[in-house]
C-alpha positions as CSV (number, residue, x, y, z in Angstrom):
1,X,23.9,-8.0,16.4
2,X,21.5,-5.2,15.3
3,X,22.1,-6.3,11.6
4,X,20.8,-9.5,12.3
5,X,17.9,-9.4,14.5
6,X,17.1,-6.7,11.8
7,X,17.5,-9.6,9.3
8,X,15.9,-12.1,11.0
9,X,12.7,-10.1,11.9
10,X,12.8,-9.4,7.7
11,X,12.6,-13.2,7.4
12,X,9.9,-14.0,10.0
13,X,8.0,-10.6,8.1
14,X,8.4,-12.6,4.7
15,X,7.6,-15.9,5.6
16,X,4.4,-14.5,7.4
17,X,3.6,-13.0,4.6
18,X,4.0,-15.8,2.0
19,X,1.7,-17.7,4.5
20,X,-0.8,-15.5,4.4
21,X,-0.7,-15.6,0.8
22,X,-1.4,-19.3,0.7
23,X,-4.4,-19.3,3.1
24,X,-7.4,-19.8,0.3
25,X,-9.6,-16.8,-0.2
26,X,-12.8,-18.7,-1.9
27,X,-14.6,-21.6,-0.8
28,X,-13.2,-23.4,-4.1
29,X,-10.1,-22.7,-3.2
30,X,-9.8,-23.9,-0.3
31,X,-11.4,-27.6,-1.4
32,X,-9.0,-27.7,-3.9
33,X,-5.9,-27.4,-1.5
34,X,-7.7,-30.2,1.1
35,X,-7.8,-32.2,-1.8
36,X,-4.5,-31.8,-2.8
37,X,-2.6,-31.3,0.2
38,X,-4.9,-32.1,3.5
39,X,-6.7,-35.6,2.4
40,X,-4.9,-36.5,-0.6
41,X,-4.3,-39.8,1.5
42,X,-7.4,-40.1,3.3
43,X,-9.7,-41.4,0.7
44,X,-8.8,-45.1,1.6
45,X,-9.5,-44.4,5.5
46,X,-13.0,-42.9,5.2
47,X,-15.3,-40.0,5.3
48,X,-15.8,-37.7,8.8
49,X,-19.5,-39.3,9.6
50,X,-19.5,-42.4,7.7
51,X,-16.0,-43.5,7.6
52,X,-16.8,-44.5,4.0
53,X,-13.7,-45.0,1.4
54,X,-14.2,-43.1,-1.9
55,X,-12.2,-42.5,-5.3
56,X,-11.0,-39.3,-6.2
57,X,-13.0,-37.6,-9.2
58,X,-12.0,-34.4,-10.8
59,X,-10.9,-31.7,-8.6
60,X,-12.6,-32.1,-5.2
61,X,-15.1,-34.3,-6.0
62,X,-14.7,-38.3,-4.8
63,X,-17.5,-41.6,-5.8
64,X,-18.5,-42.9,-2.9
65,X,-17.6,-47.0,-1.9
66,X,-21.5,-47.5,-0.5
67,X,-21.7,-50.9,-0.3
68,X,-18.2,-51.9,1.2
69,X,-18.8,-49.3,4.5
70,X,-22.5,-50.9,5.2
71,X,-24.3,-47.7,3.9
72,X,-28.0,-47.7,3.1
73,X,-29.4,-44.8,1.1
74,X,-32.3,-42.9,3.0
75,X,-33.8,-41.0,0.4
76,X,-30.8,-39.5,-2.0
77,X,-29.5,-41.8,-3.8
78,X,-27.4,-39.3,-5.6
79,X,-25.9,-37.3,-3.4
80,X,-24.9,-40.4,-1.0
81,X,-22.9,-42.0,-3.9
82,X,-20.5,-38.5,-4.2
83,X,-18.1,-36.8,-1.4
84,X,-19.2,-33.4,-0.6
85,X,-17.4,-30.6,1.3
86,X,-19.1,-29.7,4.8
87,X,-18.9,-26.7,6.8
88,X,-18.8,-28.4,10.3
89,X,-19.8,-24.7,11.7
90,X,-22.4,-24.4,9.0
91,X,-22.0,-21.2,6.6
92,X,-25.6,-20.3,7.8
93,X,-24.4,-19.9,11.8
94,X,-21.5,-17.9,10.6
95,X,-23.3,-15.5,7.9
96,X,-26.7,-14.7,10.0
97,X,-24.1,-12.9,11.7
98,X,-23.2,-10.4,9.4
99,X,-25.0,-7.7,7.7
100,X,-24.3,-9.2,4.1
101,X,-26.8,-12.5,5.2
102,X,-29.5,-10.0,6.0
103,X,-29.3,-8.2,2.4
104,X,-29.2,-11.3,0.5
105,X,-27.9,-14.3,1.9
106,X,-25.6,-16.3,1.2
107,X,-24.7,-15.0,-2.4
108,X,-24.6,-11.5,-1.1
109,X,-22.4,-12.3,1.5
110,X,-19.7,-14.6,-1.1
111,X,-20.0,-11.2,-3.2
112,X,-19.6,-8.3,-0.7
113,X,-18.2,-9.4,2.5
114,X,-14.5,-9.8,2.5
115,X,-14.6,-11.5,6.1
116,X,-17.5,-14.1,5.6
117,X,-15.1,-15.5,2.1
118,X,-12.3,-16.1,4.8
119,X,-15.0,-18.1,7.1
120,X,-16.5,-19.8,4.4
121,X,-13.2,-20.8,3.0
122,X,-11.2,-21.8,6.5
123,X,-10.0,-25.1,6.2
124,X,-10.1,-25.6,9.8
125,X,-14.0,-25.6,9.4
126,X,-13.9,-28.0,6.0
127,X,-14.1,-32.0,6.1
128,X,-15.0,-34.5,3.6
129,X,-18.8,-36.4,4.1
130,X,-20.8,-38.3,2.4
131,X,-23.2,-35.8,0.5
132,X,-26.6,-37.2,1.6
133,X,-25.5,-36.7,5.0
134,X,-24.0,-33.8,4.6
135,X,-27.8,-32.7,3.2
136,X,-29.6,-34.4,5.8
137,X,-27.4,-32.1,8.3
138,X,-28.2,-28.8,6.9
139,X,-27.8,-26.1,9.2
140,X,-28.7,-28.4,12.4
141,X,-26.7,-27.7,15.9
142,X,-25.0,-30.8,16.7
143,X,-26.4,-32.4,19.8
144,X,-27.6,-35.7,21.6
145,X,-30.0,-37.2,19.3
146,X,-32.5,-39.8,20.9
147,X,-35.1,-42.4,19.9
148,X,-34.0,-42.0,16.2
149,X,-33.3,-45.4,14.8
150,X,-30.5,-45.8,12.3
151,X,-31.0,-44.0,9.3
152,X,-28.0,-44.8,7.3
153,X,-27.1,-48.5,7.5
154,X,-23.8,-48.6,9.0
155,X,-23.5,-45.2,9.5
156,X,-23.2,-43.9,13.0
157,X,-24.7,-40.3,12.2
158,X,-28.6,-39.6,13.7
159,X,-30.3,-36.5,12.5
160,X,-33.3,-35.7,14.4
161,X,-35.6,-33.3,11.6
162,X,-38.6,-32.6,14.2
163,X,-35.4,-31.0,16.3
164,X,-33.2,-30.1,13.9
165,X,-30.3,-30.9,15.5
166,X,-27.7,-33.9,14.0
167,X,-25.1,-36.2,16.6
168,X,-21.8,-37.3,15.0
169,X,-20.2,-40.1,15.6
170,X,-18.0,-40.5,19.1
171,X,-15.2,-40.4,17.3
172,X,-15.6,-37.8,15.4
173,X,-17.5,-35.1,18.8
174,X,-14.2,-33.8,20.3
175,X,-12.9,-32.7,16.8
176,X,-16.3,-31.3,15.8
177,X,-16.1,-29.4,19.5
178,X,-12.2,-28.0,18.6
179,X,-13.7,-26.8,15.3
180,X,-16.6,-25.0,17.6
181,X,-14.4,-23.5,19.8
182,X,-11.5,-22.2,16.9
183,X,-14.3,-20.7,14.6
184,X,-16.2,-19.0,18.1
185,X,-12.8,-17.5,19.2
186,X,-11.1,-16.5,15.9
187,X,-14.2,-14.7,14.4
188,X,-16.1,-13.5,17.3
189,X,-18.8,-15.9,16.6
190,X,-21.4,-16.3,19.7
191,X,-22.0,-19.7,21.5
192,X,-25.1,-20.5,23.9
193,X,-24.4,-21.3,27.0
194,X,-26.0,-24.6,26.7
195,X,-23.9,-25.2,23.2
196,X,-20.8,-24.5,25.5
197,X,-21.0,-27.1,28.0
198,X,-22.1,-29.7,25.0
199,X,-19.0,-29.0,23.4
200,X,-17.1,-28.9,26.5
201,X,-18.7,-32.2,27.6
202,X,-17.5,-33.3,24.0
203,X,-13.7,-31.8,24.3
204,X,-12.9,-33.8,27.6
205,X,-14.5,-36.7,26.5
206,X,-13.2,-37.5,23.1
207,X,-9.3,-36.1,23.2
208,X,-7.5,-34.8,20.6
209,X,-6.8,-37.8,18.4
210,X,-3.0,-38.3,16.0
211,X,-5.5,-38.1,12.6
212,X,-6.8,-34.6,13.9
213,X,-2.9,-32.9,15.0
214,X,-1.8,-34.7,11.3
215,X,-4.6,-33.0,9.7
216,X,-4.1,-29.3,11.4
217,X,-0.3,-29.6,11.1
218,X,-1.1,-30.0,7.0
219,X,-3.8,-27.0,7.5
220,X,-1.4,-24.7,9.4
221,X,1.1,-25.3,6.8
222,X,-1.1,-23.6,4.3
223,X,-3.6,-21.3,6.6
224,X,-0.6,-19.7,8.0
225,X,-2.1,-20.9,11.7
226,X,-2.7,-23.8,13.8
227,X,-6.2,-24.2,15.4
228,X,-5.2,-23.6,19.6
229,X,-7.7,-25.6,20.7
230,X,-6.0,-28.8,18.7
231,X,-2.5,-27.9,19.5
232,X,-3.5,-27.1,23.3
233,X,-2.4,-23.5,23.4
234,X,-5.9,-22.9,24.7
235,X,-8.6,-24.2,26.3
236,X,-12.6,-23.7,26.5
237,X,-14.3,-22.4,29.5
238,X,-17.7,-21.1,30.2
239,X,-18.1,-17.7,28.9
240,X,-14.3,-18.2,26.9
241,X,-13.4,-14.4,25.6
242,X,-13.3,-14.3,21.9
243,X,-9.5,-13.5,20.5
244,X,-10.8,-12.5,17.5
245,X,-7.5,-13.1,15.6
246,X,-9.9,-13.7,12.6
247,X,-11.3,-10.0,12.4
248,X,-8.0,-8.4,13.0
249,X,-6.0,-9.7,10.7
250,X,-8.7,-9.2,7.5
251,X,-9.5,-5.5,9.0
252,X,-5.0,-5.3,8.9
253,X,-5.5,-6.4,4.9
254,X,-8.2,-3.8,4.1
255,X,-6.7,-1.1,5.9
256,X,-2.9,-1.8,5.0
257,X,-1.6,1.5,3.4
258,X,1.7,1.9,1.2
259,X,4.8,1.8,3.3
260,X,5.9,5.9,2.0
261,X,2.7,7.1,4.1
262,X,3.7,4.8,8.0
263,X,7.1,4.2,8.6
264,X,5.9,1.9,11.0
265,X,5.5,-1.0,9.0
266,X,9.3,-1.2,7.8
267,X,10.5,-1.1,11.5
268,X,8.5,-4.1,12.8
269,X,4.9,-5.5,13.4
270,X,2.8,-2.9,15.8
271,X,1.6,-5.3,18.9
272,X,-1.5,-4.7,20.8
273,X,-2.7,-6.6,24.0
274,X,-5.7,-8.0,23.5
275,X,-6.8,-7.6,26.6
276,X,-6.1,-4.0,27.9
277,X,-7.0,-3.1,23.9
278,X,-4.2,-1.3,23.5
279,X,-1.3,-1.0,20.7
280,X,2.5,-0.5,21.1
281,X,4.6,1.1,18.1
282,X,8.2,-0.5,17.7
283,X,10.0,2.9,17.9
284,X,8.6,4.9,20.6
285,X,6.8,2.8,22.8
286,X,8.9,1.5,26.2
287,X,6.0,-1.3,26.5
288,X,6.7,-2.3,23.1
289,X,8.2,-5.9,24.3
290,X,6.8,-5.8,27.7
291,X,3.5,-7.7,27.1
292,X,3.1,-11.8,27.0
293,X,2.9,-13.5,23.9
294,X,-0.2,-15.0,24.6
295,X,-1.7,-11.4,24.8
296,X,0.3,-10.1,21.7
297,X,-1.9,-9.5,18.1
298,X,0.3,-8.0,15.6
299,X,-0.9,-5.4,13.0
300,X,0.9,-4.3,10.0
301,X,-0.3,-0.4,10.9
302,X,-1.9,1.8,12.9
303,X,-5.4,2.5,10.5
304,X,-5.4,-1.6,11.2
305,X,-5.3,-1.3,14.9
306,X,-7.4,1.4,15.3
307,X,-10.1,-0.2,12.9
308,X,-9.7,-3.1,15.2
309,X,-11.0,-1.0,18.1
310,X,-7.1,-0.8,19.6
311,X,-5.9,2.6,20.7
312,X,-2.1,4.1,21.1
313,X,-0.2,3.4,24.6
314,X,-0.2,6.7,27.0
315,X,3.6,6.1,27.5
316,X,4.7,6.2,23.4
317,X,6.4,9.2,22.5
């Protein structure tokens, strides 16, 4: 019995890993593998916003079908006619929050933050648009946008510039409010209050459609991980506590060291509860199995754990 919950615990190790391997670690990556893998098939249903049909042009790219969606150009003609990749948490919100956006922007922050490439290329956070939309959008919260008359023909997106702020289509809100929610609580990302109940307002209204578990069951399958708040493992309320999975497990890959030097690593993942902040060694820690699932994070050492603010158990020996 030992043998094989030692075997299968080797397996579960390896196919974690293999996961994690997958996940894209550039932006370019990770619009290749949604091309290939994610919306491969979703060119002849239509774009997030617009719900305009395109054809597939080199790698990521797609020509957009303008005239058979009702689309009317409002100022770039260029970019509407091409599919472009949009952050629906824009790379702006995410990277103001890190030091790397306040030495150099964006480019700094592709170049020297390890962290901001994983946010930047989550394909939780990635969906195809038309690209004059996606322009028009720019960094704007989404919010209710009012006495704006169409601005794109058919097109049921408003952008309100005085305001800067942009209102998706109904269909498309409780999606864009699941994407919120997963980006907030896997990389500590912070959420006004008023955003909150928007979103919140959103998520009830607009469940969680068959396209949107289709699309993260293809994104999981590559990412390594679902987004909870599609799958319904959790749930948004006022004031939600970050889980921060995002953090922990890029502070596990810079702080990994060679299995000789932490004998930990071969006997099993370390767990710490999220919420009491502290971590339990396999061998030597009673508590070790004790905690619930839903608390668990697992790190591959305890340099990870400690750099992810976790301390040892009193009780390990």
């Amino acid at each position: 019995m030992a043998l094989l919950k030692r075997g299968l615990l080797a397996l579960f190790v390896c196919l974690f890993t293999l996961s994690a391997q997958a996940a894209p670690q550039h932006f370019a990556e990770a619009k290749e593998e949604l091309r290939d893998h994610v919306y491969n098939d979703r060119n002849q249903v239509g774009d997030a916003y617009c719900q305009c049909t395109w054809d597939w042009t080199g790698r990521t790219g797609g020509r957009v079908h303008l005239r058979e969606c009702g689309y009317q150009v409002r100022a770039q003609a260029n970019r509407a006619a091409r599919i472009e990749w949009e952050h629906i948490v824009p790379a702006s919100n995410f990277g103001r929050q890190r030091q790397c956006w306040q030495n150099g922007g964006r480019r700094n922050c592709v170049s020297e933050d390890p962290l901001f490439r994983v946010m930047e290329a989550d394909m939780h956070n990635l969906t195809p648009v038309v690209g004059e939309v996606n322009g028009d959008r720019s960094n704007y919260n989404f919010g209710p946008v009012r006495n704006v008359a169409a601005q794109y023909g058919a097109c049921d997106f408003k952008v309100d510039f005085k305001h800067r702020t942009a209102q998706p289509p109904p269909a498309l809100r409780g999606q864009v409010a699941r994407v919120y929610f997963y980006m907030a609580d896997r990389y500590d990302l912070r959420l006004s209050k008023q955003q909150q109940r928007l979103l919140m307002a959103w998520d009830r209204g607009h469940p969680v459609s068959t396209w949107e578990r289709q699309r993260d069951r293809r994104i999981a399958a590559i990412m390594g991980h679902s987004n909870p708040f599609v799958t319904g493992e959790r749930s948004w309320t006022l004031n939600h506590r970050n889980s921060r999975e995002g953090l922990v497990s890029v502070v596990a890959d810079a702080s990994r060291t060679p299995a000789s030097t932490e004998s930990t690593r071969s006997a099993g993942p370390i767990h710490g509860n999220r919420n009491s902040k502290v971590y339990h060694l396999p061998q030597g820690c009673p508590s070790y199995n004790a905690m619930k699932p839903s608390n668990r994070v697992n790190f591959d050492s305890e340099a990870a754990a400690r750099a992810a603010g976790y301390r040892k158990a009193g009780n390990c020996r």
